[in-house]
C-alpha positions in Angstrom: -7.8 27.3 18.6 -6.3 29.3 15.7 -2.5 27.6 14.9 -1.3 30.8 12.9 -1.9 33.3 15.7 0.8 31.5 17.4 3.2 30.7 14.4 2.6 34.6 14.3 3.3 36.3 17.4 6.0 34.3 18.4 9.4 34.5 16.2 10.8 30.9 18.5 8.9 28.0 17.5 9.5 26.7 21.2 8.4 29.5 22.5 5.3 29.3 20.3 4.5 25.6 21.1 4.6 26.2 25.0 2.4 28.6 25.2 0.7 26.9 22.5 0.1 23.8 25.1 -0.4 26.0 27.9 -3.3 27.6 26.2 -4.4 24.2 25.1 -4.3 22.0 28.4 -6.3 25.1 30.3 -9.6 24.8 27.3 -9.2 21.1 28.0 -9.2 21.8 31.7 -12.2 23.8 31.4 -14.2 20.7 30.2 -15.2 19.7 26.5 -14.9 16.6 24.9 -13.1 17.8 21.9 -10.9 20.0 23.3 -9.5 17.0 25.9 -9.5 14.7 22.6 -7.1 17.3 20.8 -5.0 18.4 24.1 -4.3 14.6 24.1 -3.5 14.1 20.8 -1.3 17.4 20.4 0.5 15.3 23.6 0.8 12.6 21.8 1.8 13.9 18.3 4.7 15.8 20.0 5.6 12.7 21.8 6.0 10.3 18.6 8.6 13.0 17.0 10.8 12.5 20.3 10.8 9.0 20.0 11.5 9.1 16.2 14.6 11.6 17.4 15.8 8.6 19.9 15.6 6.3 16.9 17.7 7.9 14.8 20.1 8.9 17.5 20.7 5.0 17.9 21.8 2.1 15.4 18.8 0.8 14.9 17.4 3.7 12.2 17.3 2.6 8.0 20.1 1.8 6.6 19.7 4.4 3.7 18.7 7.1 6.4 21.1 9.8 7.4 22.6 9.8 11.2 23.0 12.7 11.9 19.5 14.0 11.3 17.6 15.2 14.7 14.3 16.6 13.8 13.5 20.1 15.5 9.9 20.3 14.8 6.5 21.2 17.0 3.4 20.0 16.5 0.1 22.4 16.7 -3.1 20.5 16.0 -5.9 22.9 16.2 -7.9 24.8 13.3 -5.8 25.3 10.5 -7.7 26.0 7.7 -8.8 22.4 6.6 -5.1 21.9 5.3 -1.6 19.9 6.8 1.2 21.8 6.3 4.5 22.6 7.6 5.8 26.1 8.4 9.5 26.9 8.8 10.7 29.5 11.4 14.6 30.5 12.1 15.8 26.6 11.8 12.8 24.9 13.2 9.3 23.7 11.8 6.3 23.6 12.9 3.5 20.5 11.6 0.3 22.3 11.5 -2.5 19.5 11.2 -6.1 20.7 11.1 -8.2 19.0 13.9 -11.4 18.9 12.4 -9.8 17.8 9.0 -8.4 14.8 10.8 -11.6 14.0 12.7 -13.2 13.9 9.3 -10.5 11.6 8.0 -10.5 9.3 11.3 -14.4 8.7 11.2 -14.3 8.2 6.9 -11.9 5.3 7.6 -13.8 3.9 10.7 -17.5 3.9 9.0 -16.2 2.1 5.7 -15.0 -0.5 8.2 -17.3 -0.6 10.3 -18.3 -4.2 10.8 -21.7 -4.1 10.4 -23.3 -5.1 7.2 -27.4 -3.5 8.3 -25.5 -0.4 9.3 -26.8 1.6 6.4 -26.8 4.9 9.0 -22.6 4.0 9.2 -22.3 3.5 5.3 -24.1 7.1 4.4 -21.9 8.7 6.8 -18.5 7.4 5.1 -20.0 9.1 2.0 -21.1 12.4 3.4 -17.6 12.1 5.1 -15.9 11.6 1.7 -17.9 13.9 0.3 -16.8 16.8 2.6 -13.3 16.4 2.4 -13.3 15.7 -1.5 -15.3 19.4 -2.3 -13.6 22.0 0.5 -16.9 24.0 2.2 -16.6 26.4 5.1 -20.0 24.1 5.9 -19.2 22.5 9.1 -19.9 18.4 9.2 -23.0 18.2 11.6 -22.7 16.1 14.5 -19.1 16.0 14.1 -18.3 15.6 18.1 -21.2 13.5 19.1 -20.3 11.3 16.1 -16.3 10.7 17.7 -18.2 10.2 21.3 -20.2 7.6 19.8 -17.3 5.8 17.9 -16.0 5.6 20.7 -18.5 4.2 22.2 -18.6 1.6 19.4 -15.2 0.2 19.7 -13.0 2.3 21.3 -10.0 0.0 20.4 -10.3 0.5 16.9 -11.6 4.7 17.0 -8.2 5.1 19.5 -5.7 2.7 17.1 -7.5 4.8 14.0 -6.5 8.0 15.2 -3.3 7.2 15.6 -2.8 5.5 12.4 -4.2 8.3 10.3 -2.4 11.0 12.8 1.0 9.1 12.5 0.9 8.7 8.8 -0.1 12.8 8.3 2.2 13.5 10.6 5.1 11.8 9.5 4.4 12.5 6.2 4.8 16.4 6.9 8.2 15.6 9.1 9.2 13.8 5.9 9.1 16.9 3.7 11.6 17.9 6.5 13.9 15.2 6.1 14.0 15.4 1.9 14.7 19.1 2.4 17.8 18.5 4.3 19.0 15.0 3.3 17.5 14.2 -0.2 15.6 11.2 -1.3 18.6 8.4 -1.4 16.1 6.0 0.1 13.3 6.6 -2.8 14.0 3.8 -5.2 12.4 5.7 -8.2 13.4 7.3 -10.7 11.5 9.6 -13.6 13.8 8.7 -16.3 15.9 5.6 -17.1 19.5 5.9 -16.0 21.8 6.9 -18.2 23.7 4.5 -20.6 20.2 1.8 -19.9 20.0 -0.3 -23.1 15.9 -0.4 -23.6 15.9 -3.8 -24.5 12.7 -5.8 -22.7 15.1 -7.8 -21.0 16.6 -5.1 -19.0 13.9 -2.7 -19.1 10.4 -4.4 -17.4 7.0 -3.7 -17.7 5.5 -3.4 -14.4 1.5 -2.4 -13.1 0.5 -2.5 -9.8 -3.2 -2.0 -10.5 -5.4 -3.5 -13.1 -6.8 0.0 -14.2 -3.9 1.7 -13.2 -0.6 2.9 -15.5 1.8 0.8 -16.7 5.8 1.7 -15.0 9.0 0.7 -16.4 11.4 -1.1 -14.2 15.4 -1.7 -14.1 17.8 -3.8 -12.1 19.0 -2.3 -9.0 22.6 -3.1 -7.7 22.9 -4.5 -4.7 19.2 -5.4 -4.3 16.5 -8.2 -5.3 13.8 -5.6 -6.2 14.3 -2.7 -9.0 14.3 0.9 -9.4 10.6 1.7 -10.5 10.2 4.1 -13.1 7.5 6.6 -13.5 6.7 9.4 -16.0 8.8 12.6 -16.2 5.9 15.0 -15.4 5.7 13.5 -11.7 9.5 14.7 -10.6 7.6 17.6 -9.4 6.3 15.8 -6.9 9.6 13.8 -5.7 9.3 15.5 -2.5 5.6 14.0 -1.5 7.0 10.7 -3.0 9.9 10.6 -0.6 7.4 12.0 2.6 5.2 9.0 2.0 8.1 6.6 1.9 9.1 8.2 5.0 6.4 8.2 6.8 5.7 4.4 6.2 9.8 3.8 7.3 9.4 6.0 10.7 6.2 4.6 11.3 7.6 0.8 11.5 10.6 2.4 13.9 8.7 3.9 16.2 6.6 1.0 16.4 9.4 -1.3 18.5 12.2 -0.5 20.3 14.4 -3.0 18.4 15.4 -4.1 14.8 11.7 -4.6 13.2 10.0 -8.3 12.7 7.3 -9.7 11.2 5.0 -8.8 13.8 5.9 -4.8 12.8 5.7 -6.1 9.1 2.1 -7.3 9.6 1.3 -4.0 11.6 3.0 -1.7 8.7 0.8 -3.0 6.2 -2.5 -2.8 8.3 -1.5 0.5 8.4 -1.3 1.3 5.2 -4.8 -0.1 4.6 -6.0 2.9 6.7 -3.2 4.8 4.8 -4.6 4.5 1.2 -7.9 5.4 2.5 -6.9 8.8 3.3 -5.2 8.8 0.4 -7.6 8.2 -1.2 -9.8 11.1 0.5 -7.2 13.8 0.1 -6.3 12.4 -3.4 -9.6 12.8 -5.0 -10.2 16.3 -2.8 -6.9 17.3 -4.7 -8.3 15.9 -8.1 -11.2 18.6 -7.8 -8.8 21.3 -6.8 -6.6 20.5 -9.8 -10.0 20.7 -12.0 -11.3 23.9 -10.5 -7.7 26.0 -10.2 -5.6 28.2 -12.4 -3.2 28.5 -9.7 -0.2 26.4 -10.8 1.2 26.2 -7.3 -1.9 24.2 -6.7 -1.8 21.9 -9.9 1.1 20.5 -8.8 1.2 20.4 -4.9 0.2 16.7 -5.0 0.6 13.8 -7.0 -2.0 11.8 -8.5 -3.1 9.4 -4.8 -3.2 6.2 -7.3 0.5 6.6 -8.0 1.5 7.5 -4.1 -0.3 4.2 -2.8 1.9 2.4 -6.0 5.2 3.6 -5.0 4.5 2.6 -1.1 3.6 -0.8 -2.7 7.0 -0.6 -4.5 9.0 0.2 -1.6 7.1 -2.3 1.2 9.1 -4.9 -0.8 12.9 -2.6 -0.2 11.3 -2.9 3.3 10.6 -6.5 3.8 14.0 -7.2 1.9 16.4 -5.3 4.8 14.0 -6.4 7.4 12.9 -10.0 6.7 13.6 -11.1 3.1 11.1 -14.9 4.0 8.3 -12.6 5.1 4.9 -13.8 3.8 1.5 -12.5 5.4 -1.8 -12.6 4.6 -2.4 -9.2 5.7 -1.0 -7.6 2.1 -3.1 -9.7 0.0 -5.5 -8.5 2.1 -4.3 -4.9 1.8 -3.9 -5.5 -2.1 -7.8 -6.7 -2.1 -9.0 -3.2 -1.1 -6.4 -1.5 -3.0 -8.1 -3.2 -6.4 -11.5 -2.3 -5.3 -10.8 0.9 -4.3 -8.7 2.5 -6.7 -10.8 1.1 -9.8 -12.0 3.0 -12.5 -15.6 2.3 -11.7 -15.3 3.7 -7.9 -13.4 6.5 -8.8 -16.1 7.3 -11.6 -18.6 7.3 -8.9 -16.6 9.9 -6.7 -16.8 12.5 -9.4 -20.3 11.9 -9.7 -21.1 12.6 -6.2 -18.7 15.8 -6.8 -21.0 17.2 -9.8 -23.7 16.4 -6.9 -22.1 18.1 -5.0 -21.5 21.3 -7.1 -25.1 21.4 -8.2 -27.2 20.5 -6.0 -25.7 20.5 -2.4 -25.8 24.1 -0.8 -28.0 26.4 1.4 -29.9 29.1 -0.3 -28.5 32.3 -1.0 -25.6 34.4 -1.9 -23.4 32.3 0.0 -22.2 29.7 -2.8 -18.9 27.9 -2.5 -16.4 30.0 -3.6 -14.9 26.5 -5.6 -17.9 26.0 -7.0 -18.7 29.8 -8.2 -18.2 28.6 -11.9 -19.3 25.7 -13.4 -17.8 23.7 -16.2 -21.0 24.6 -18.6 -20.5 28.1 -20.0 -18.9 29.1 -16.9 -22.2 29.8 -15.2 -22.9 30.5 -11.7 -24.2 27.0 -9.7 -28.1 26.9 -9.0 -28.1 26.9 -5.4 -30.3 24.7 -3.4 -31.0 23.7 0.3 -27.7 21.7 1.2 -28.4 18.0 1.9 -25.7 17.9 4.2 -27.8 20.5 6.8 -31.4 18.3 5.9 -28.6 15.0 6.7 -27.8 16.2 10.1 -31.2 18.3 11.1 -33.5 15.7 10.0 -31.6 12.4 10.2 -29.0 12.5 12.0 -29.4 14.1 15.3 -32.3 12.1 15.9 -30.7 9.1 15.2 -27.7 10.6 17.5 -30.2 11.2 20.6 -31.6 7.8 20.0 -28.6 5.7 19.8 -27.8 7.4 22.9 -30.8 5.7 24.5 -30.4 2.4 23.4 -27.2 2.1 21.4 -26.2 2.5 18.0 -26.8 -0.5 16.8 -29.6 -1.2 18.1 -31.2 2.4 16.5 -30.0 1.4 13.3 -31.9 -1.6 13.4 -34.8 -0.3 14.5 -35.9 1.7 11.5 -33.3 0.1 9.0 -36.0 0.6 6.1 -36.9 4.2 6.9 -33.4 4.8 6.7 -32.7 3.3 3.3 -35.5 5.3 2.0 -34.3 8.0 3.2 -30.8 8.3 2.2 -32.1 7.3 -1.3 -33.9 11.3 -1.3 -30.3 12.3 -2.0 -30.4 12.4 -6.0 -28.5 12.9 -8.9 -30.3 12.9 -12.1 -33.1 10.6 -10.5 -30.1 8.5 -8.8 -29.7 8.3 -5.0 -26.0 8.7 -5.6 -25.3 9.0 -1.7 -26.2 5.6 -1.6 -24.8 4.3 -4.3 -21.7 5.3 -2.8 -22.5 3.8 0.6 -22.9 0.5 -0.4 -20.0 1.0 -3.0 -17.6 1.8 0.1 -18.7 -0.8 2.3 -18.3 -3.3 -0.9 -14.4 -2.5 -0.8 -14.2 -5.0 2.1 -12.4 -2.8 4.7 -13.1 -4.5 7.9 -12.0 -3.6 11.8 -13.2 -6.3 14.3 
């Protein structure tokens, strides 16, 4: 379903949603496994902003929150143009999340966890996964509803609790932009330039780095508070706004998560939810990396922030958290977070991901006049790409809807085991400059240690 023709026709967002749903629930009603997945999920989405309204019409909401606040958005999950975005309309808003974008998302998180260390069939699709969202194609991913079926037929715990973590986190993260417009960032404890009359002596002004490849921040005393106000450069105030959604997002998500003044136990659940956070992050960071590389639109230069320094500032603000919350929380569950966040955001991974994008580029798509419009010139004399037959198609014609039918037979794992070596061989035919960089980053995703059980 086609979100704009209803943020089109209709000039009341509440009219728009209702018939929005109406249209939605009678697809569903006419059968279709994806349709019933999204009518549920549009349900649900719409749901978790009326409970975030009851949060903040009690006294249980963040201190640095403003009261009065009563979020008048509508969700519309449906095709949107492979993008999240918000739309405003005569007061209200509308959170336009793109269904197959998030299905892409959802299973990318659930195959680099994916418990199973002989799954080499699960590893190579969390890097043709990464590599679709990464380089935009009107391509679609093959398999893409057979492949939620089966997930669920995996674990359906963990592809259910994965879908909503992702959804939550996107969708919060667009009603955040919301919030910041109205209310400003008083809860974002950053700042992009010392405060004024801040003696730069190393005694008052820190050194701080979250990552051991990452940037090095600055750091000052913050009244009233244990922690500091973290510092980062002046060229990022552009992007205060995402900044302050992510912070959001991770703040509403904890609320809605319990009905009273959160624990430990929401804590603990936070942070596993930001390790399925940064992943998507992670996804839409390096997709917006490419963009930035390919674009002379300035608009799109500075839409996002560099994903590294989003994932830092949630680690600087899950200690404001804990600190209001439960000042003696310890868990094992953010060393654990903290593990994947040093394997994930180091240099050598993220050195890999731009390999499998010049892969990508030159040696991915379908014959013919059809090239990617991203990929129309090339960083080499500006030439047009060679095109060539795209492995994602040979992936899903020759590999993977075999597999699929078979694994319906006699289970996934079991048909992964059963030709494990075939497999491997393979998924090394994908090749970069005599590298089988599809596997390569495989087995480099798996190695982050991301693991649902």
């Amino acid at each position: 379903m086609r979100i704009d023709e209803f943020l089109d026709d209709f000039d009341n967002l509440a009219e728009a949603h209702q018939a929005y749903l109406n249209e939605l629930r009678a697809v569903a009603g006419q059968g279709g496994f994806m349709m019933g997945v999204t009518a549920r999920f549009a349900e649900w989405a719409q749901s978790e902003l009326f409970r975030y309204s009851h949060v903040f019409a009690n006294s249980g909401r963040p201190k640095d929150f403003c009261p009065e606040w009563c979020p008048d958005a509508f969700v519309f999950l449906g095709e949107a143009g492979h993008r999240f975005y918000i739309r405003r309309k005569n007061g209200s808003t509308a959170i336009v999340l793109d269904f197959d974008l998030l299905c892409r998302l959802v299973l990318f998180v659930f195959f680099v966890g994916l418990d199973d260390e002989s799954d080499i069939v699960g590893q190579a699709l969390a890097a043709f996964l990464l590599a679709s969202v990464v380089v935009p194609r009107t391509e679609p991913f093959p398999c893409l509803e057979q492949l939620i079926e089966s997930c669920g037929q995996i674990n359906p715990d963990i592809t259910n609790g994965l879908f909503t973590k992702v959804a939550r986190f996107i969708l919060l993260h667009e009603l955040g932009h919301s919030y910041y417009e109205r209310h400003g960032s008083e809860f974002l404890h950053v700042a992009f330039e010392l405060p004024p009359n801040t003696v730069p002596k190393p005694d008052v002004v820190r050194s701080i780095r979250y990552h051991p490849d990452g940037p090095v921040y600055n750091q000052v005393d913050l009244a009233g508070s244990a922690n500091g106000l973290l510092i980062i450069p002046p060229d990022f105030r552009n992007w205060e706004a995402e900044f302050a959604a992510d912070v959001f997002a991770a703040y509403a998500s904890l609320y809605t998560s319990v009905g009273t003044k959160p624990g430990p136990a929401q804590l603990d659940h936070l942070t596993e939810s930001l390790i399925c956070w940064q992943l998507v992050l992670f996804a839409i960071g390096n997709r917006q990396d490419y963009m930035r590389a390919i674009s002379n639109d300035t608009q799109q230069i500075f839409s996002h922030p560099p994903a590294s320094a989003r994932v830092d500032v949630l680690l600087h603000h899950l200690n404001f958290i804990a600190e209001e919350f439960d000042p003696t929380w310890r868990s094992v569950t953010i060393s654990i977070f903290k593990g994947h966040y040093n394997s994930l955001w180091s240099k050598e991974l993220l050195k890999l991901v731009g390999e499998v994008i010049e892969y990508v580029r030159y040696a991915f798509d379908e014959e013919g006049p059809h090239i990617n419009p991203g990929r129309i010139v090339t960083f080499i004399k500006g030439m047009d790409v060679q095109a060539k037959p795209s492995a994602l198609t040979k992936f899903g014609k020759y590999f993977l809807e075999p597999f699929l039918q078979q694994s319906e037979l006699i289970g996934w794992r079991e048909a992964g085991q059963q030709n494990s070596n075939e497999y491997i061989d393979y998924i090394k035919t994908f090749r970069l400059n005599g590298r089988p960089i599809i596997l390569e980053l495989a087995e480099r995703l798996h190695g982050i240690g991301v693991r649902f059980t």
